[in-house]
N, C-alpha and C positions, 0 to 999 in steps of 0.2 A: 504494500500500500504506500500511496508517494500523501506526506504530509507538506502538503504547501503552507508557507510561513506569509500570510496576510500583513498588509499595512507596512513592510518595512521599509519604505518611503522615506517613514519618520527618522528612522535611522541612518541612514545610508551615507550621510555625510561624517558620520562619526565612528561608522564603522570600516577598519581599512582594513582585513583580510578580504582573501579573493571570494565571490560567492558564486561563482560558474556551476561549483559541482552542488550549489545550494537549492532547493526547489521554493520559487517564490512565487507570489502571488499581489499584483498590484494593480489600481485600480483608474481606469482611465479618466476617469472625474478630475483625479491629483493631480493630470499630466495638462489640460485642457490651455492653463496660462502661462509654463514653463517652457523657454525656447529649448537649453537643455535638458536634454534629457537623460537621464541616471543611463551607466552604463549598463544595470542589471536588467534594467528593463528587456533587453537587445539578447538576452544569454538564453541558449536551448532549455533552460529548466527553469524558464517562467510562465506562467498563465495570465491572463489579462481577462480581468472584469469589465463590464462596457460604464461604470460605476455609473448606472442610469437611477439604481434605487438609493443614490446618496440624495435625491431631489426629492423622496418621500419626507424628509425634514421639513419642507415649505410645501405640506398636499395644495396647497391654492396655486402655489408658482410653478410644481408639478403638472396641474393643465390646461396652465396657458403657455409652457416652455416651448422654445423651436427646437420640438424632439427632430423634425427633417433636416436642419443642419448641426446638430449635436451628432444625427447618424452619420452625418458626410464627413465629420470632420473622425468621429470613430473609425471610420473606413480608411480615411488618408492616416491615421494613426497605424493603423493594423499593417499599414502595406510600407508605412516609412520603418519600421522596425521589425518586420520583417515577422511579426507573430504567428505561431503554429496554434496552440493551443487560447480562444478567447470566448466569452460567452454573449450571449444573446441578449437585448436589452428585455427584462422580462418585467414590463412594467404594465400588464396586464390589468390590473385595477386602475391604471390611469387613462392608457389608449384604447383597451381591448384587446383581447388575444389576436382580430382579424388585422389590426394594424403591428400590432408583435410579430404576425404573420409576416405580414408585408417586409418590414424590415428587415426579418432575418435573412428574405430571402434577397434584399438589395447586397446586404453583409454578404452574403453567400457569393450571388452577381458576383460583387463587385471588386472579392480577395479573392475568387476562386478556389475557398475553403471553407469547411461545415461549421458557423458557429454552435458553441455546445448549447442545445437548445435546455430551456430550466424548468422542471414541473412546478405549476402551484395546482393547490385544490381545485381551483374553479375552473381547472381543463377537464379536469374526469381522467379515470382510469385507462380508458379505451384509449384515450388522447396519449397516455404514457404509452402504451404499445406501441402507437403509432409510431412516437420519437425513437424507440428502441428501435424500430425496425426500418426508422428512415436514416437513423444517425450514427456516426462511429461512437460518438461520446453524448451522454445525457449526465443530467445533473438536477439533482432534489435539496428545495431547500428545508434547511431542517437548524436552521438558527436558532435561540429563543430568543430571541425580539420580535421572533412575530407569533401568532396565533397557530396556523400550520406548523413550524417547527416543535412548538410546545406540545402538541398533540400527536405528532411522529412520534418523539422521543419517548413518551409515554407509555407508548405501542410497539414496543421491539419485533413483534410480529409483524407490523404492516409494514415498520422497515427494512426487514428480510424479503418478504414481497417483493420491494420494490429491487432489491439488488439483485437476486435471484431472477427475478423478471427480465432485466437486464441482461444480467448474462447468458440464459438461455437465448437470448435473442441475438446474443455477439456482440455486443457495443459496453462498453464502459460505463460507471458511472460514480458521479464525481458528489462528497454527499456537502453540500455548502454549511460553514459553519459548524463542523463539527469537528471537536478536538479532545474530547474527555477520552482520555489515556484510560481510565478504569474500565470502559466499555467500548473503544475499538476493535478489541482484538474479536468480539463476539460479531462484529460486521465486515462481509466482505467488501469493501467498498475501494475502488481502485486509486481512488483518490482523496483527498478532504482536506479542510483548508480552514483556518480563523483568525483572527488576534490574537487569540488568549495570550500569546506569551508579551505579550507588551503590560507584561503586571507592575510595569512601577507606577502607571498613574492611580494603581490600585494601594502602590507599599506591599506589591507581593513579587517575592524572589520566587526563585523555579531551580528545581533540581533534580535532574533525571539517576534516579534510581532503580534499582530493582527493573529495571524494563518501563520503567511508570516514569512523569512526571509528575514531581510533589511540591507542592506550590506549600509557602510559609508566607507568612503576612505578620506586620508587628505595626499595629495601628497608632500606636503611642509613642514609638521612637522616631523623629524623622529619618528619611532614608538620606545616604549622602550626594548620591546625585543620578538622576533620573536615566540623563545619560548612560551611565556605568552599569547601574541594576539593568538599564534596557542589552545593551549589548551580553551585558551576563547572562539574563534569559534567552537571549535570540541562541546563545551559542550551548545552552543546555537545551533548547528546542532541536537546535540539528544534529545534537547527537543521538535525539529522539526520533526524527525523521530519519536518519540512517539506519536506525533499528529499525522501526517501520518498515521503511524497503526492503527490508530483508528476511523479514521475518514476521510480516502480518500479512 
């Protein structure tokens, strides 16, 4: 299982080891006002969000946005950086699936590659089929910030479904959002991806033991510096994701 390290954007100017053989995951939103752009973005073992659902923070400004030059300029992204692996704006509660539709498939036009399209509830089941059996890669959100992920997780049954469904079908599938080290190893999931390790704005250190990540927090001492704890967990997170690969 490949564990993609979410948001590390935030770090990346502080952190000076090489991260080529790191598996990252970052978010096109952050990139929209920045001429350069991080070199990690550009390395075989990144994935690219289309960060369409960072505009659920302002649902008013979310729709009336120019989602059609947000997608164009996503598209001139995807093809200046040359990305294999990106996802599909899946902002279905705001445009409609029929224009989610639409999109994907300009995305698709327009890099001449399958973005990974994303399950919510309000497509149905049948709808997940479909994706498994049109797509190389799918992906289920299963976050808790939203409602559907709190009710996946719940359900370890209907999240086996869903991966099992997938793979019978031959396509991948990538589970967003999820990183609880205690309960990975019970999911086949090809992929998965979050922030959790950016635990300093929380005052929680991370240390990969036992096969597990073991998070501490000490609410009453400040920590010394955000920086420092961040780069400490990023680098106790990829010795997790290395195990990962290798052995979930």
């Amino acid at each position: 299982m490949i564990v993609y390290l979410a948001g590390f954007n935030c770090l990346h100017k502080e952190y000076k080891n090489d991260t080529k053989d790191i598996y990252l995951l970052s978010s096109f939103f952050d990139f929209q006002r920045i001429k350069n752009i991080p070199n990690f973005v550009y390395q075989n073992r990144h994935i690219l969000d289309s960060g369409a659902f960072s505009t659920f923070r302002d649902p008013i400004n979310a729709r009336t946005f120019d989602w059609d030059n947000y997608v164009k300029n996503y598209i001139q992204f995807i093809k200046q950086t040359n990305q294999n692996l990106f996802f599909e704006l899946d902002i279905d509660a705001v445009i409609g699936l029929e224009k989610v539709e639409y999109y994907r498939k300009l995305i698709e036009d327009s890099t001449g590659k399958s973005p990974i399209p994303v399950w919510h509830c309000n497509r149905g089941w049948e709808y997940f089929e479909m994706m498994c059996e049109s797509y190389p890669y799918v992906s289920l959100g299963t976050t808790m910030a939203n409602k559907q992920g709190q009710l996946i997780r719940k359900n370890p049954f209907v999240l086996t479904k869903f991966i099992d469904t997938a793979h019978k079908k031959g396509c991948k599938i990538h589970g967003l959002g999820f990183t609880k080290t205690n309960q990975l190893h019970k999911f086949k999931f090809d992929s998965v991806d979050s922030t959790t390790w950016i635990g300093a704005r929380f005052g929680t250190v991370f240390v990969f033991k036992n096969n597990k990540v073991k998070q501490y927090t000490n609410k009453k001492k400040r920590l010394i510096s955000n920086a420092n704890i961040r780069i400490h967990n990023f680098n106790e997170w990829v010795k997790y994701q290395k195990y990962a690969e290798k052995n979930l």
